[in-house]
C-alpha positions in Angstrom: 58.0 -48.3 3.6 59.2 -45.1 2.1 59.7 -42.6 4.8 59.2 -39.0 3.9 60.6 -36.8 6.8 58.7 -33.2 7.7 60.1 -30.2 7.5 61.3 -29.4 11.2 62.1 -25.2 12.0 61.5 -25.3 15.4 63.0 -27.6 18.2 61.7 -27.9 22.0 63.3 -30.1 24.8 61.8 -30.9 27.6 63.4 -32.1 31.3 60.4 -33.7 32.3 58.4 -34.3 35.5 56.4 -36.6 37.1 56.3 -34.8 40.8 52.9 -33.7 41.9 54.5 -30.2 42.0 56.4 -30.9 38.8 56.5 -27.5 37.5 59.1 -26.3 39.8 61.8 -29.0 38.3 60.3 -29.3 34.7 61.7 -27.0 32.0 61.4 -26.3 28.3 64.0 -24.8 26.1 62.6 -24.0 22.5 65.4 -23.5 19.6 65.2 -22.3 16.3 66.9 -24.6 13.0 69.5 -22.0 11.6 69.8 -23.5 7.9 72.7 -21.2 7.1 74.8 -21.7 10.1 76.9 -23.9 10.8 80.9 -24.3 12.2 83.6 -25.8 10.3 83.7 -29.0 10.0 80.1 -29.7 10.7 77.3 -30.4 7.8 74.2 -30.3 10.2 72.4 -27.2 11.0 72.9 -25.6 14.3 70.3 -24.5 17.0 69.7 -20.9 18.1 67.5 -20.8 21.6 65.2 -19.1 22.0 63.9 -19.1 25.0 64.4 -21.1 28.4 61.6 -21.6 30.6 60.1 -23.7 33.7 57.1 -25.3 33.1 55.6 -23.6 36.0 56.0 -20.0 34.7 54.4 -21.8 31.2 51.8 -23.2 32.4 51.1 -20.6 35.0 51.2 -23.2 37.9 53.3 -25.8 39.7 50.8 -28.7 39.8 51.2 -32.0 37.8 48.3 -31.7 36.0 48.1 -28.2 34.9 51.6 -28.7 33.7 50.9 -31.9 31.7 47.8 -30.2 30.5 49.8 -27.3 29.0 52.5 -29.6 27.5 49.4 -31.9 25.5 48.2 -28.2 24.5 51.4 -27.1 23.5 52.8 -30.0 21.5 49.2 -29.7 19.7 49.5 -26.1 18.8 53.1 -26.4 17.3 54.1 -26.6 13.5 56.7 -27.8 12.0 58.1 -28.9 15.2 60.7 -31.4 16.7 60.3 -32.5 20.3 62.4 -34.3 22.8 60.9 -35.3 26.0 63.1 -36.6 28.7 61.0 -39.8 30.1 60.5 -43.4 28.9 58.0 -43.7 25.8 57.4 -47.6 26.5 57.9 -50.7 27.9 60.0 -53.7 27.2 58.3 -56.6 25.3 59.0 -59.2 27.5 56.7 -57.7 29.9 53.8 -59.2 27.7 51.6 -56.0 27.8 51.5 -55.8 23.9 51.7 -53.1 21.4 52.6 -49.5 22.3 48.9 -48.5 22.1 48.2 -51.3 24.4 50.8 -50.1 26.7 49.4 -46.5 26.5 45.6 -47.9 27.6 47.3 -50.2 29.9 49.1 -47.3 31.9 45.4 -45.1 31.3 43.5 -47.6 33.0 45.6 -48.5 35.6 43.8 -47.8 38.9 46.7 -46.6 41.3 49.9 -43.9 41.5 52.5 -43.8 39.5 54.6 -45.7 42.6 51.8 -48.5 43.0 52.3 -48.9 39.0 55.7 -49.7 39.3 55.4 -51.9 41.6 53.1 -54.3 39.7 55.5 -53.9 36.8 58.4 -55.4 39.4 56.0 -58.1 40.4 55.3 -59.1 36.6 59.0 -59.1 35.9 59.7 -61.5 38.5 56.8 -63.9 37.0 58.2 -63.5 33.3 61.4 -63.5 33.9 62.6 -64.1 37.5 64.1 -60.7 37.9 63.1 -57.4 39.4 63.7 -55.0 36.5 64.5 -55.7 32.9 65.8 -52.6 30.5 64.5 -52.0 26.6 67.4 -52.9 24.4 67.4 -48.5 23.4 68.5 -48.2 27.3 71.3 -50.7 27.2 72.5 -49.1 23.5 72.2 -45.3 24.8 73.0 -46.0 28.6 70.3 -44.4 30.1 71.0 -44.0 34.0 67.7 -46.5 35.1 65.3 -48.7 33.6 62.5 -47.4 32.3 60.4 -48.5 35.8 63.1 -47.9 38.1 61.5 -46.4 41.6 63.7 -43.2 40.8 61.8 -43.1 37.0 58.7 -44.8 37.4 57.0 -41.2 38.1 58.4 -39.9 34.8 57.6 -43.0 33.3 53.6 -43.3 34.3 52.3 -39.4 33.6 54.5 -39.2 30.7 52.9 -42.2 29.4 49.3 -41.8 30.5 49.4 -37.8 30.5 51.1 -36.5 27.5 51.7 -39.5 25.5 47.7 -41.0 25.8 45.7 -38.1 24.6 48.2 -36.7 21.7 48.8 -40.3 20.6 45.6 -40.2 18.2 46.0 -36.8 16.8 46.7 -37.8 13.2 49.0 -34.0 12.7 51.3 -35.5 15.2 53.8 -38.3 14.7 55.8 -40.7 18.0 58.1 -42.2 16.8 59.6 -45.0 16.3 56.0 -46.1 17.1 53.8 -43.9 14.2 56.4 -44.3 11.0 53.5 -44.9 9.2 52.4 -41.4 9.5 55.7 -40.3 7.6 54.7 -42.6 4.5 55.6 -41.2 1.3 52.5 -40.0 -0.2 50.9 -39.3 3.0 50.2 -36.0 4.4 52.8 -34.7 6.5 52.6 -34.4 9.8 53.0 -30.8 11.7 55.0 -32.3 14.5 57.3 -35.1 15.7 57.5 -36.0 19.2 61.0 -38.3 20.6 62.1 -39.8 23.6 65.1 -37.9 25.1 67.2 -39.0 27.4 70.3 -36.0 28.4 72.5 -38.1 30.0 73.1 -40.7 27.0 73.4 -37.6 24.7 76.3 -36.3 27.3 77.9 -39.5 27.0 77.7 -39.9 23.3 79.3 -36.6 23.1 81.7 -37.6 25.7 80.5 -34.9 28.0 80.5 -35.1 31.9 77.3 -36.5 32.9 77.6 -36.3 36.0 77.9 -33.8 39.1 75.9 -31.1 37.3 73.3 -31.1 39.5 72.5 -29.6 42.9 69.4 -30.6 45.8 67.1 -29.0 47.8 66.9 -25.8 45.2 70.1 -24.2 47.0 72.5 -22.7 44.1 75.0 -24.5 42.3 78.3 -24.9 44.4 81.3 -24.1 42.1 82.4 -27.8 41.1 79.3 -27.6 39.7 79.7 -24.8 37.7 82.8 -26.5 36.7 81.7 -29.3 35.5 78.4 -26.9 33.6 80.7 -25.3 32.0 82.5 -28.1 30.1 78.8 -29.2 29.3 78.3 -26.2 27.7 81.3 -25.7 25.9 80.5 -29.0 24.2 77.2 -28.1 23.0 77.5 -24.7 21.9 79.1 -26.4 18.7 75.6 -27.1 18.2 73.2 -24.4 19.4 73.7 -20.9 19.9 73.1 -19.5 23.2 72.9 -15.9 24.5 74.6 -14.2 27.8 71.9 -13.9 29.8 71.0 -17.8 28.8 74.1 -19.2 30.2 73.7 -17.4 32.9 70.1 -18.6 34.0 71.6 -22.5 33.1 74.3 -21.7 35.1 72.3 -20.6 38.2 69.5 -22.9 38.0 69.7 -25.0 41.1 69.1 -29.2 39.8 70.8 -28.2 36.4 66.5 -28.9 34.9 67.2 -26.2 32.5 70.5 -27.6 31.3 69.1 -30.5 30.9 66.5 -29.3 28.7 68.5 -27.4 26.3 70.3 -31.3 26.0 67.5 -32.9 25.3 67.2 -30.4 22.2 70.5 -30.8 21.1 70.0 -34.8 21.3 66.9 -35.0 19.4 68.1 -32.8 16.5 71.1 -34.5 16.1 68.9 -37.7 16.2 66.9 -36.5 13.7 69.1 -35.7 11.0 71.7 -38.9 11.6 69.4 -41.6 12.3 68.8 -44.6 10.0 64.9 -43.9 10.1 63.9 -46.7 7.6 66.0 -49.2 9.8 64.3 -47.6 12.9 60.8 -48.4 11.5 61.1 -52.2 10.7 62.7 -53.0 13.8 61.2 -55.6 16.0 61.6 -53.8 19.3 61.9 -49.8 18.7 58.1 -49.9 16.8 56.5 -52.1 20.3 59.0 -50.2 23.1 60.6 -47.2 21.9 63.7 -45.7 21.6 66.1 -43.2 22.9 67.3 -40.5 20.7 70.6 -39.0 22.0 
């Protein structure tokens, strides 16, 4: 398959939530592609942000659903787009649930929470393959902290899947990949948007950032190791996306390090984007049935 990539301007990450008052944590940073900018030594074109926001101010309420709701709306209004969202985009194959579509009507028709789903993913592990938990082969080759239906994930994992994923999955002027290459055929029309899986933590790590200690509980302000260690996160990525005062400053303050996190999961998709072996991506055996992480 020839692959014919879209035009991307725009890029959004998003630190992603599956809580049931998910727009508190949940954040979006959206970044412009700066074609004529870039540092020495670097060929790709940097990010300028332009605005970092919680999902709760976006979507004009805390609540799970009103938040996921103005995500699907969102990602279908945007042109010309790029998005990382930072939660699992499948399952591992040896699970036996089938192809990614069958995943996504799996999760939809699931009757249970997010919590009970896991479970019964644990309980078909141990039939298949005599273990509690298996990981995709894209977590083992990007380190992502869990599995994709780890108890500390499994929320991300289920109304990312079911929520955002299931009813933008069939709009033909949007494109998940790896799992909808064939939308980027050559000769095709061109998509308005891609969506990826992000994941901030393997992107620290492939930048050999801290990835750790960052983030603060219980919505109390950062304590000043953690600032520290923000800091070095930052320097690091402002090779690749501009940032203003007043932005650093709100990453800096924000208490669980959610709007950090966001701005990474730009930076991680965009540098995806432009270094990834897409052709290779598309023909392989387990990134088309259960995903892959682009740090």
């Amino acid at each position: 398959m020839t692959i014919r990539l879209p035009e991307v301007t725009r890029v959004v990450g998003v630190d992603f939530s599956g809580a049931l008052r998910s727009g508190l944590t949940a954040w979006m940073a959206q970044a412009e592609v700066v074609p004529s900018e870039r540092l020495a030594g670097d060929p790709f074109p940097r990010l300028r942000l332009a605005s970092i926001r919680s999902l709760a101010e976006l979507a004009g309420g805390e609540e799970r659903e009103q938040v996921n709701r103005h995500l699907v709306e969102a990602v279908l209004r945007s042109q010309r787009a790029l998005w990382g969202f930072d939660f699992p985009f499948g399952l591992p194959i040896e699970l036996g649930l089938g192809s990614w579509r069958d995943q996504l009507r799996h999760v939809r028709q699931f009757e249970g929470t997010a919590q009970e789903y896991g479970r019964f993913l644990v309980g078909l592990t141990r039939e298949v393959a005599g273990v509690m938990h298996l990981r995709r082969l894209t977590d083992r080759e990007t380190r992502t902290p869990f599995d994709c239906y780890h108890y500390r994930i499994i929320h991300q994992t289920f109304h990312g899947m079911r929520d955002v994923l299931g009813p933008i999955a069939g709009d033909r002027r949007t494109c998940v990949l790896p799992f909808q290459f064939a939308r980027l055929r050559e000769g095709g029309s061109v998509p308005d948007r891609v969506v990826m899986e992000a994941c901030p933590s393997s992107t620290l790590k492939r930048l050999d950032l801290p990835h750790r200690l960052y983030k603060q509980t219980g919505r109390k302000r950062p304590d000043e190791s953690q600032r520290g260690v923000r800091r070095q996160i930052l320097a690091g990525v402002r090779r690749r996306i501009e940032l203003t005062p007043a932005q650093v400053r709100l990453i800096m303050a924000n208490p669980g390090g959610d709007a950090l996190d966001a701005v990474i999961a730009a930076v991680g998709v965009w540098d995806a984007w432009l270094t990834d072996d897409h052709p290779g991506v598309a023909k392989h055996p387990r990134y088309r049935r259960e995903g892959r992480v682009y740090a």
